[in-house]
N, C-alpha and C positions, 0 to 999 in steps of 0.2 A: 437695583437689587439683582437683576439679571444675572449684569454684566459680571457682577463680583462673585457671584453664587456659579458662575463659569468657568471664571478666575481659577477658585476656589477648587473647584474637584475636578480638573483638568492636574492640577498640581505638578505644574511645569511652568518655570518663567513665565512673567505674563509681558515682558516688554517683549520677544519674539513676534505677538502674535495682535499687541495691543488694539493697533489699528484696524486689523482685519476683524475682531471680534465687537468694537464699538459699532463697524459698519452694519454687521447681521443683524444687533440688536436695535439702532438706533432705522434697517430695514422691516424689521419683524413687527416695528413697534407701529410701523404705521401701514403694515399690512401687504407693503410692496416687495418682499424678499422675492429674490428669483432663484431660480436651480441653479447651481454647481456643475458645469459643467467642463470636463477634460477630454482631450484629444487626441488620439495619434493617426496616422497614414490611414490605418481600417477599421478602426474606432471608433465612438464616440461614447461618451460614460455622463448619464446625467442623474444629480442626488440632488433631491430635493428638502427640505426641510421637515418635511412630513413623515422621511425614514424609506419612500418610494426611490427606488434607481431601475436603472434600464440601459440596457450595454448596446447602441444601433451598430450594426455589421452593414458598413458603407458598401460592400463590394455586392452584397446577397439584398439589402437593402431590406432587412428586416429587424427590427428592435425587441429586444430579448428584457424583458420584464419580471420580479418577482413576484411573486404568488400575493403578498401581506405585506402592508410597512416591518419598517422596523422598528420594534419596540421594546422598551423605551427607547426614544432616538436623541443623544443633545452632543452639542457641545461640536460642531461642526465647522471644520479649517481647511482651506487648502495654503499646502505649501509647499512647494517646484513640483508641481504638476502632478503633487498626490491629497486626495482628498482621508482626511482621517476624521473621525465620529466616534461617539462612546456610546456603549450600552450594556447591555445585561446578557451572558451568555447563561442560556439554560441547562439546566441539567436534564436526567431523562427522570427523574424523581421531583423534578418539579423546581426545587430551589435554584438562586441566579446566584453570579457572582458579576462585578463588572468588570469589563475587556472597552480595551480602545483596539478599533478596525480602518486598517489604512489600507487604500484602493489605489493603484494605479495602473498604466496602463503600458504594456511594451508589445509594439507590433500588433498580431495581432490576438493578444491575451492580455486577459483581465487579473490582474493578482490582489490576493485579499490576504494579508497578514494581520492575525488577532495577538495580540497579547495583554497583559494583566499587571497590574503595580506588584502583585505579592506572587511571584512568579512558583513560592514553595506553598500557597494555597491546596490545601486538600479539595479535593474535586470529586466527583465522577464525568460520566459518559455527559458529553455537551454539545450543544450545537450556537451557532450567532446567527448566519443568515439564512433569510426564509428562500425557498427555492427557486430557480427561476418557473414560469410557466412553461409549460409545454404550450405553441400557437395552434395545435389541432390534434385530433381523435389519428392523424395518419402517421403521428411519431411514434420514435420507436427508441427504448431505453438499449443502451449497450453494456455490457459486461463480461471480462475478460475471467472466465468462470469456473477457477481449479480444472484447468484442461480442455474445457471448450467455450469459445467466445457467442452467446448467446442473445439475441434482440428479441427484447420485449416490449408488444405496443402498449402505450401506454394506457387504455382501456382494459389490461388484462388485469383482473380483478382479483387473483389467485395470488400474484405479486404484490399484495397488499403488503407492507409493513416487512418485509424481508431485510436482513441486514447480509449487507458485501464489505466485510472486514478487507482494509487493502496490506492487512498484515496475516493473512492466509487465505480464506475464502476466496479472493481476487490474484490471478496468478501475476499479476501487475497492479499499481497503485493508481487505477482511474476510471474513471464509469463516465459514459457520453450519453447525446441524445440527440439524434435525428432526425428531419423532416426530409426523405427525400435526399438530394443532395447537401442542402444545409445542415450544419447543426453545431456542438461544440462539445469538448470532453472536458471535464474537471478532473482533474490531476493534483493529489496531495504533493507537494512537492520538498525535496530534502529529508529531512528527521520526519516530515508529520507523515512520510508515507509508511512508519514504524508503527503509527498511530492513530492513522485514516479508520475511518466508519462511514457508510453512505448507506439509510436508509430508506424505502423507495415508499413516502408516506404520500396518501393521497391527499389530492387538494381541489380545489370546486374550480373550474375554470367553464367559460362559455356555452362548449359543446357537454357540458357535463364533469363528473368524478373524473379524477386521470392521476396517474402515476406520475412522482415528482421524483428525481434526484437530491435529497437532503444532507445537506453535508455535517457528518457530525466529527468528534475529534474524544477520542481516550486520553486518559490520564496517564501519567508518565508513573510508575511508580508510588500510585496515589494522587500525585500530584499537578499542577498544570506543566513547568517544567522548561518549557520554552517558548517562543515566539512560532505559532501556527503558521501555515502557510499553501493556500491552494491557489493552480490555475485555472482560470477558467478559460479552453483556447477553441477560436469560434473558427469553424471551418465553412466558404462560401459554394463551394464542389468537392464533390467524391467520397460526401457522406463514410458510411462508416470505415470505408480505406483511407481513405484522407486521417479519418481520426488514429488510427492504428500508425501510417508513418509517419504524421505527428509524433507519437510517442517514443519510435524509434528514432526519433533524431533528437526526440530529448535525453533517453538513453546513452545515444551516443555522446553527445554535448556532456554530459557528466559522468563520460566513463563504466555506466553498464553496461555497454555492449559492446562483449569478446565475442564476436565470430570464431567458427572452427577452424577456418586459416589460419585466423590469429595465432589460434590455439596450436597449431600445429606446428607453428615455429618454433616455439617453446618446446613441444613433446611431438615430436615427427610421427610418432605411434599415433595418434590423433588420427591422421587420416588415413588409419586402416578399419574406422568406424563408418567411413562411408560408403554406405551399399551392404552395407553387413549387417546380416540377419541376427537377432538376437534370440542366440538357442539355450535352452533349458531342457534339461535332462538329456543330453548329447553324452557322448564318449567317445574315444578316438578314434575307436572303428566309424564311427558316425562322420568324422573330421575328415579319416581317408576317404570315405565314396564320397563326401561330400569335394573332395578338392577332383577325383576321380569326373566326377559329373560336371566341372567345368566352375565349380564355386570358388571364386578367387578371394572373395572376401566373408569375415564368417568371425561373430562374437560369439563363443565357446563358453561356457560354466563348467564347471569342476573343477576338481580338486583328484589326482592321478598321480603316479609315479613320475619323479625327475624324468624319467625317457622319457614316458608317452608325451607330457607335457611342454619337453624341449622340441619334440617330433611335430606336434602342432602349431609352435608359433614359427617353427619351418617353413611350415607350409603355407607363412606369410597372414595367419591367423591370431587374434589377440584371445587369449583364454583367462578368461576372469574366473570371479569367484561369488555368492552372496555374503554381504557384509554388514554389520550393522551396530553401529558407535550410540544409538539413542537408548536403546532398549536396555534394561536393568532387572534382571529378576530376583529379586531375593527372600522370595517364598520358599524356595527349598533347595538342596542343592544340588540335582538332577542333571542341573542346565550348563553348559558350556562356556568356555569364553572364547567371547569377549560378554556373553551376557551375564557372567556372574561373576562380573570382575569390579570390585567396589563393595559400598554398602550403599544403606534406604538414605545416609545420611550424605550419600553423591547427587543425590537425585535431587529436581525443581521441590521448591518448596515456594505453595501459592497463597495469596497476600493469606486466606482461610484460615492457613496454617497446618493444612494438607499437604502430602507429598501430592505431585502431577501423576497419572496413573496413564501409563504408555497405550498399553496391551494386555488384554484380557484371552485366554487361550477360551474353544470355543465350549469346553465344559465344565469353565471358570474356576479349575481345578490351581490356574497360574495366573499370576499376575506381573506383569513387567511394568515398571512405573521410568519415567523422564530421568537417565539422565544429563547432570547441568551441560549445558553447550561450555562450558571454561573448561568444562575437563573430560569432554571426549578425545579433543586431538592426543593428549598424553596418554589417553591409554589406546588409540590407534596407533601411535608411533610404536610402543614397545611391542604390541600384538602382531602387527604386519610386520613387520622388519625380522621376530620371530619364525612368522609364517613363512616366509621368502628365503628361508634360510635351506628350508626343504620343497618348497614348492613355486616353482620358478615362474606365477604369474607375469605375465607385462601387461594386465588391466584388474581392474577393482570396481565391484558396484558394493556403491556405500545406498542401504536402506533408510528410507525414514528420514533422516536430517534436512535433507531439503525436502521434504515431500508435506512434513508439517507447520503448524501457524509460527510465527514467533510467539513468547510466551518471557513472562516475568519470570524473576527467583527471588525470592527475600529472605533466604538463608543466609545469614552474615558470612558465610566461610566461602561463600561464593554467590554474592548477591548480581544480578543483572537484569538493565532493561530491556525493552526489546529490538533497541536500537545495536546494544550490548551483542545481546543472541543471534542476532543476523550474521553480526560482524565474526562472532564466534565459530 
């Protein structure tokens, strides 16, 4: 009855796997099953039937353990050297739905890809696996932290329950944890980092309560949407640097990281931003004593006369401007463009069925609401190129756009995800 009832809700061929699944149960049944276990160079990965794993780091010679089985745990295969299991992903409201989770292992990182038979399942906020342990009261949680990277021990009691969205909160998609030189960072990786969530729930371990890395995952749209995917990569020296250029080489490896070199072969202007002060409320009398005083480099704001402005990028200076394609106000018509350029029906519209609300002016007299990322660049194109027609910048500071979360749209006339909005 098992075996068929395996068969059964696994529902994929069952000659693929036939043998391997008589052997578990006709193990099981007489109580001798042993753990699952896979390999590589710095690795070891062992699952046991009970839903227990633990990841051993040959090089640091420490085995990394979850918090809790996993539960419910069934239906468990390996095949070419990847172990896959079914269960029940939770939601934060309580309700499951079930997910099959395949484990393997490259070098030396752990990869956990979830995904679901009804891939257009309505969902919320969910998590699958329980978190690893922290081995002592002396680790320390990492998080790359809208502008400063911050370590938290994990005994810090105030970090209870915090959520690091890796789709704003997190200026990168990945959260680590340290002992010392060891330790290892989890990394949403691909599309899930559109859709990463890592809350730092606590959990009972030896020396006491301690702060855990929990890995959760948003809905696409409502939806689940795709195939999940986090690493988890164990570093045996150099602790929290170690985990940082980790990341940047995975960056690099898939094409996020443009250096300003880079960049500078494209726009040679680029590397007149190095060394250069970024000045606010300057004017060109400001530009002369400043080149007069020996300032060779120098980011200038305003907006001046064709002379003044030809005058100071003379002087080998880049003169920008503030700028901002997100903001939308259309409370009254006071306001300028590019901010009242459009209507309320340009702007995010959230699953609620509220428009997204930008900016509140500080005697709540105005309000500027989101608008859609599909259609900022078209009205930056006609604005600036306008602009340029009298005002002969060679730089632009764009507001807001990168500075905020990704975010949904479900306004059919221009709906997006947030993998969408990135992209935008």
């Amino acid at each position: 009855f098992s075996f068929f009832r395996m068969t059964k809700s696994i529902g994929q061929p069952a000659k693929r796997r036939v043998s391997e699944m008589v052997a578990w149960v006709l193990l099981a049944a007489v109580g001798v099953a042993q753990p699952t276990v896979i390999e590589s160079k710095w690795l070891s990965l062992t699952v046991d039937l009970s839903g227990i794993f633990s990841v051993l780091d040959k090089r640091a010679k420490i085995a990394w353990r979850n918090a809790s089985p996993i539960a419910p745990f069934r239906n468990l295969w390996v095949d070419k050297n990847r172990i896959t299991f079914e269960t029940d992903a939770r939601q934060q409201d309580g309700k499951t739905f079930p997910v099959s989770v395949t484990l393997w292992l490259e070098g030396d990182e752990l990869v956990v890809e979830v995904d679901t038979d009804d891939r257009d399942r309505k969902i919320g906020r969910f998590k699958v696996l329980p978190p690893l342990l922290p081995p002592s009261a002396n680790c320390e949680l990492l998080f790359p932290y809208y502008g400063n990277g911050i370590a938290v021990p994990v005994t810090e009691k105030e970090f209870r329950w915090r959520w690091w969205e890796t789709y704003g909160g997190l200026d990168m998609p990945w959260v680590g944890l340290v002992e010392g030189e060891k330790g290892y960072m989890v990394l949403w990786d691909g599309r899930s980092a559109d859709d990463g969530l890592c809350i730092t729930d606590p959990v009972r371990t030896d020396f006491g309560e301690a702060l855990s890395l929990t890995v959760y995952h948003e809905p696409t749209m409502g939806k689940f949407g795709y195939p999940r995917r986090v690493r988890y990569i164990f570093v045996d020296k150099g602790g929290y640097v170690a985990i940082c250029k980790r990341y940047r080489e995975h960056a690099k490896r898939n094409g996020l990281l443009v250096t300003l070199a880079e960049k500078a072969k494209r726009k040679p202007a680029v590397k007149l931003l190095a060394g250069a002060p970024n000045v606010w409320g300057g004017n060109p009398q400001f530009a002369r004593e400043a080149k007069e005083a020996g300032i060779d480099r120098l980011l200038i704001n305003g907006v001046w006369s064709e002379k003044d402005m030809e005058a100071v990028k003379a002087m080998g200076y880049l003169n920008s401007r503030y700028d901002n394609y997100e903001d939308l106000y259309t409370c009254c018509p006071q306001h300028n463009p590019p901010y009242n350029i459009g209507t309320i029906e340009d702007c995010v519209l959230r699953a609620d069925g509220n428009r997204q609300v930008g900016w509140v002016t500080w005697d709540k007299k105005h309000t500027a609401h989101k608008r859609c990322s599909l259609l900022q660049l078209d009205v930056a194109r006609k604005y600036i190129a306008d602009q340029l027609k009298r005002h002969p910048h060679n730089a632009w500071f764009l507001d807001v756009t990168t500075a905020t979360w990704l975010i949904e749209c479900y306004d059919p006339k221009h709906p997006h995800d947030r993998t969408q909005d990135k992209e935008a």
